[in-house]
N, C-alpha and C positions, 0 to 999 in steps of 0.2 A: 412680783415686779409689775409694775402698771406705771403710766403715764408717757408722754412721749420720747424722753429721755430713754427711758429702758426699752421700747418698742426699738428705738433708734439700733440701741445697744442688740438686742434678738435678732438686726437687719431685717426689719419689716420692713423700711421702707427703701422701695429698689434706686438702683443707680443706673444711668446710662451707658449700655455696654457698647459693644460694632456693631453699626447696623440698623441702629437703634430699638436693639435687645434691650431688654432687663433683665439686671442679674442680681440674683441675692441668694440665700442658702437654700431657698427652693429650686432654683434652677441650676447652681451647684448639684445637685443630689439627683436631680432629673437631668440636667445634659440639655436641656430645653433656653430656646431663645427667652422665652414668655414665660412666666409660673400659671399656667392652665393648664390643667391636667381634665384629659377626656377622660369622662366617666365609663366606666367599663358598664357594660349591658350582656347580658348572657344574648348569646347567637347573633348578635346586633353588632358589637364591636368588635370586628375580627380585624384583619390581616391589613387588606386595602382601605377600611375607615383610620386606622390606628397611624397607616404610614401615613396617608392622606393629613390629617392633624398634627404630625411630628412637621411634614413638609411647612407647615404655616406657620411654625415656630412653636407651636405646643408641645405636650407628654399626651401623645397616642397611647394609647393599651390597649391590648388583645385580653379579652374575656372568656379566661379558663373555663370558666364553670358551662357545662352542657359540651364540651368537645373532649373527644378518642384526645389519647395520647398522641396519635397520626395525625389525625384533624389537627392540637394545635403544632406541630411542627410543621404540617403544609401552611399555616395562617402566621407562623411565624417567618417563613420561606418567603410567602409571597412578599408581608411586607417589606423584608430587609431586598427582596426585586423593585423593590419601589420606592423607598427612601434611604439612604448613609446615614440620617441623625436617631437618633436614639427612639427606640419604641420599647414600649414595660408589657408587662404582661402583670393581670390581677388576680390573686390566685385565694378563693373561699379556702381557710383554711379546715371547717369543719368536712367538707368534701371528699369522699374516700381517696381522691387522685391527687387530693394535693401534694402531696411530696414528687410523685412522678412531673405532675406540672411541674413542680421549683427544678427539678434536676434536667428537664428540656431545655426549661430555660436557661439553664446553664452552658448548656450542651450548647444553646443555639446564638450564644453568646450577648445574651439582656445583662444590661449593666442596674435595671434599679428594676423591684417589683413594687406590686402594693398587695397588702395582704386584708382579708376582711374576716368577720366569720367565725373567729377565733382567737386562743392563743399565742400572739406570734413566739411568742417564745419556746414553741414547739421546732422549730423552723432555724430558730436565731445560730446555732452552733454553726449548720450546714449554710448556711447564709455568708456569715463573715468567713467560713474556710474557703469561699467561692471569691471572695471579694465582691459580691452585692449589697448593694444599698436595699433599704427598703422602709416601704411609706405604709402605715398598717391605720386603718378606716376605725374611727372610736364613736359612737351615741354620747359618751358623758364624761365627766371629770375622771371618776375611776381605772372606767377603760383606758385612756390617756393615761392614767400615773401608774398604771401597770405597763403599758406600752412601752411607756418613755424606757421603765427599769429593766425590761425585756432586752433594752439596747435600739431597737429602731432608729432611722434618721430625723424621722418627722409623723406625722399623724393626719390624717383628713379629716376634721369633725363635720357629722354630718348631724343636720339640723332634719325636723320633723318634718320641714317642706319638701325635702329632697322626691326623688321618682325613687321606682324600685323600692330593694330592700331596703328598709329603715328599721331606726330602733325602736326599744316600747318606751323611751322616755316624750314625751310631748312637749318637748323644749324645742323652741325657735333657735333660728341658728343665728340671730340678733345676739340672743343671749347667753346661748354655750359659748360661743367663739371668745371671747373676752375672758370668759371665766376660765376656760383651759391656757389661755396663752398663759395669765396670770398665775399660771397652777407650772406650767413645765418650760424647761430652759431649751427643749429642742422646738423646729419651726413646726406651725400651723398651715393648714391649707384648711380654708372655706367650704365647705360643700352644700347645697339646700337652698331652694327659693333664689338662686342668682341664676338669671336669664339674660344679663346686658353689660354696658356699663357701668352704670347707676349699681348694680350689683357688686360687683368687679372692683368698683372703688370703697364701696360699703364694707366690702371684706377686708380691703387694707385698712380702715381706719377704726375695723373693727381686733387689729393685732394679728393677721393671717398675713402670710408671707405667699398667699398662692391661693386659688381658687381649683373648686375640679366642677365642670359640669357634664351636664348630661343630658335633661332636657331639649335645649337648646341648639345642641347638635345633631338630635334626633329630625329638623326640618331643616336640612342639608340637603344638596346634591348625590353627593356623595354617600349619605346613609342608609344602608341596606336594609329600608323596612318600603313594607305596601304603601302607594301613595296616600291611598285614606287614612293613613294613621299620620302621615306627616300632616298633610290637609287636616285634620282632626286637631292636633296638636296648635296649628296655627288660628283655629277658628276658637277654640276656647278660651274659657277664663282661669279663673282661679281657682274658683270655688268648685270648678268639676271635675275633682279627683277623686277617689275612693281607695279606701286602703280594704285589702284583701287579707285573709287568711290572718286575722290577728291575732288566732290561738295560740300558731304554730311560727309561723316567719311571717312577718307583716311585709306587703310589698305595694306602694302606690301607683296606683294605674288610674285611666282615662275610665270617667265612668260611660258606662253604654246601657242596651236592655239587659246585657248578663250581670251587669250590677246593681243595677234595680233588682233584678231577683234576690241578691244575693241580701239586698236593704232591706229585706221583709223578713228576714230568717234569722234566728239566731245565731251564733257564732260555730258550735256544733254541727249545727245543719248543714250551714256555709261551708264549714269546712271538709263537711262530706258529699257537699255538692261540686265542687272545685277539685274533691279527689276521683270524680266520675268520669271516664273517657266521655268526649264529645259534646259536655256542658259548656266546657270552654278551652279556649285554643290557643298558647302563644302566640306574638303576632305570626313572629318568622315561621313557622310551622301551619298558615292558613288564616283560617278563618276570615271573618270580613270588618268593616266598624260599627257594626253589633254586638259580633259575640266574643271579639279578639280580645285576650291580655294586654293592655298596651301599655308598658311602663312608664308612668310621667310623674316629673315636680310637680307641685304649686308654680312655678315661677314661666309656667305654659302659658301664663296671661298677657306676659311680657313679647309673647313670640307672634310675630303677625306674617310673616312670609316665609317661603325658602326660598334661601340662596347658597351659594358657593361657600365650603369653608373658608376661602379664602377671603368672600367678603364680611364673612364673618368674623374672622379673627382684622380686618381691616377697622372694622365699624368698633370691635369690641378696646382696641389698642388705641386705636386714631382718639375715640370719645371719652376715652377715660380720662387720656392725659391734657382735653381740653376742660373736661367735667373737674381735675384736678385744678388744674389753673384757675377756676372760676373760685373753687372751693378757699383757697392759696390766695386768692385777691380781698375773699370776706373776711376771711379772718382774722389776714393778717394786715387788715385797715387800709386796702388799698380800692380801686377804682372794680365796682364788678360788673 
């Protein structure tokens, strides 16, 4: 399916709900005013970032991976102490806990998850006897058409620019996104290289029904990381990221002096130097804006301040739909 007509038809394009929400099968599925969904971060997006994001109209999520079974039921506690609308939890399926994760979240009553990582169809049985939705993260056309068959409600493709863990395929997320809507009858979400508006509307005209970031939220108020890494994030460009560990899990981070070292070593090396205590440090766990882990996009370039989430999902929501109108006046022969 391609062209506008059938975009129409998959509800890409949203409608105005109360409030002036948008609604379409991504935010059916998430319970969300907006279809932007916060990117999950290991030890970064817990409990109060997660609610903090649902409050603005977003899908907050809590990031399974690196927290006790305790830990994410306190992080799931706190947030439902701070917001009534809906908060997800992201859950690595290759992770030894994953299944404990899914059945917390059950417990603690999450209406939609996202799965990455794996198979979701490991998952799928105890999933629908719960009555859970869930959004499961794909690299490329396959993973998607497995997804889709698995049962899933939707898929997040993640392009090459994305922060974090990423796939081994070296596909822009310009290019995946089109090619996967075109490929499966359930909704798309955007993930990779979108930091703003300009983003945000490129992902709807590119066939996605919803974006997820990550970046972007990392130089918040609200985001539980060291200030030098927000300041770090806001002062760079594009071009200063580095992907880590590409043997094993590839993950994009800020480069610093620990990835200059890592630039001069083989992949071998690298990755027995990154398996050494004290080489190098998660952020949340220390370290400084030298030798820290610090997970980022490509789309870091676009990021020039911190502010409030809430002016962020202001600036992001406010400028699309005028970025859209501008769009809407060219093309379709009117005054721009």
């Amino acid at each position: 399916m391609s062209g506008q007509t059938d975009l129409q038809a998959k509800g890409a394009f949203s409608t105005h709900g109360p409030g002036g929400s948008r609604h379409n099968r991504i935010t059916k599925i998430l319970g969300s005013s907006y279809p932007i969904i916060q990117g999950a971060m290991r030890m970064i997006t817990l409990g109060e970032m997660a609610a903090a994001v649902s409050n603005c109209g977003g899908f907050g999520q809590i990031a399974a991976s690196g927290l006790s079974n305790d830990k994410l039921r306190a992080e799931l506690k706190r947030a439902r102490e701070l917001t009534d609308r809906p908060v997800g939890v992201n859950i690595p399926i290759y992770r030894p806990n994953a299944f404990d994760a899914l059945e917390i979240s059950i417990e603690m009553g999450v209406k939609t998850i996202t799965t990455s990582a794996g198979n979701p169809a490991k998952m799928m049985e105890r999933v629908r006897e719960a009555g859970l939705r869930v959004v499961h993260k794909v690299s490329n056309e396959s993973m998607a058409r497995k997804a889709q068959a698995a049962g899933v409600d939707a898929v997040v493709v993640t392009g090459f620019e994305a922060g974090g863990h990423i796939g081994r395929n070296d596909v822009s997320t310009l290019c995946m996104v089109p090619q996967i809507v075109d490929a499966l009858d359930i909704p798309v979400v955007a993930a990779g290289g979108i930091g703003d508006a300009r983003g945000l509307v490129a992902a709807f005209a590119l066939g996605a029904e919803g974006v997820e970031m990550g970046t972007r939220f990392l130089a918040t108020q609200e985001c539980a990381v060291p200030t030098f890494f927000k300041e770090r994030v806001c002062s760079a460009s594009s071009d200063e990221t580095f992907i880590l560990g590409k043997k094993e899990m590839p993950i994009r981070v800020l480069r610093n002096k620990m990835t200059e070292q890592l630039e001069k070593m083989g992949e071998a090396e690298a990755d027995e130097f990154l398996g050494k205590s004290g080489d190098s440090t998660y952020v949340t766990e220390g370290g400084n804006r030298e030798n820290a882990t610090m997970p980022c996009g490509q789309s870091v370039g676009v990021v020039k301040r911190i502010e409030s989430l809430s002016e962020v999902f202001f600036e992001l929501v406010g400028e699309a739909e005028e970025l859209s109108k501008r769009l809407g006046n060219f093309f379709g022969g009117g005054e721009g």
